[in-house]
N, C-alpha and C positions, 0 to 999 in steps of 0.2 A: 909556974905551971910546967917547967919541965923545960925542956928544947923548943923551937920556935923557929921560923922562917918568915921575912919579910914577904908578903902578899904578891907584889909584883918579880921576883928574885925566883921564889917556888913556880910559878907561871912559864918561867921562862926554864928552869931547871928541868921540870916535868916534860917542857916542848908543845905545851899549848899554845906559846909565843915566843918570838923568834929572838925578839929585845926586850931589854927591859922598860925601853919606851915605849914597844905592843903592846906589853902587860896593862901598865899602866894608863896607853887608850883605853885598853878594852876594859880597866875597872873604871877612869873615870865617866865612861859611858854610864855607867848606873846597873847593868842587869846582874852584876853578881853577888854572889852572897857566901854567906859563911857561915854554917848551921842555921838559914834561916833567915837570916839577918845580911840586911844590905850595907856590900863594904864600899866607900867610896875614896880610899887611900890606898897606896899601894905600899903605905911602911903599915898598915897593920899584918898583925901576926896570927899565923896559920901554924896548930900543932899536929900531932899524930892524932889521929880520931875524928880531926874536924871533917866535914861533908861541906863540900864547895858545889857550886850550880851556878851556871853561865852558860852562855850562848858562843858555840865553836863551830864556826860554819854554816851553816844550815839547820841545826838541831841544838837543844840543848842537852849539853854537859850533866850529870850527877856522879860525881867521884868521891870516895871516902881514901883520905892522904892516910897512908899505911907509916911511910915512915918519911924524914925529910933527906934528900937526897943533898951529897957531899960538893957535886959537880951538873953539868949540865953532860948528863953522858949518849949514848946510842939510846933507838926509841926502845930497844927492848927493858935496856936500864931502870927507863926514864918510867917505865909501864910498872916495874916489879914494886915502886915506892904508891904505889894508888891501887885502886880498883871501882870497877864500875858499877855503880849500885842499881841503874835503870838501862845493860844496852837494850831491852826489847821497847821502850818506850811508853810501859806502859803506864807509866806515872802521870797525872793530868799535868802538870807542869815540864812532862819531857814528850807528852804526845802529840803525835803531831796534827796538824791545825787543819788539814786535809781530809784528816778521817774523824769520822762520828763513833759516839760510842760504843756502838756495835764492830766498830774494825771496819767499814765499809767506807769505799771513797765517798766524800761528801763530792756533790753535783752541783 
């Protein structure tokens, strides 16, 4: 299927995670996925096109991997191989848990 990057390696290349033993906490915690699908190794393989969703911080993640980066470079680098499919949050799976469907704080 073309070129390909190791799940925990691209994590850490992107700058999501700082090692590649972050990576692989935060896959084998369970919440990420890969078009959909939940990965639970960090030697599976991530190509151009796929949509990765995870939890970074406080919020979840929706990125589409643009291309696979050579190196772990500056964040601007690290930005130009992805892009962001959901930052306003509005995806039920990226919104956040505070507010109701109307956009109002929930009480």
């Amino acid at each position: 299927m073309g070129e390909a990057m190791r799940m925990d390696r691209l994590l850490v290349y992107l700058r999501f995670a700082r090692t590649r033993s972050r990576a692989q906490a935060m896959i084998a915690e369970g919440h990420m996925r890969v078009n959909g699908v939940h990965v639970r190794r960090g030697s599976e393989d991530v190509h151009p096109g796929d949509v990765l969703t995870f939890p970074h911080g406080n919020q979840v993640r929706i990125v589409e991997v643009l291309s696979l980066p050579d190196r772990r470079g500056p964040p601007g680098m690290a930005r130009s191989h992805y892009r962001e499919l959901d930052r306003s949050g509005e995806s039920a799976i990226a919104a956040d848990e505070t507010r109701d469907t109307q956009g109002d704080s929930a009480t």
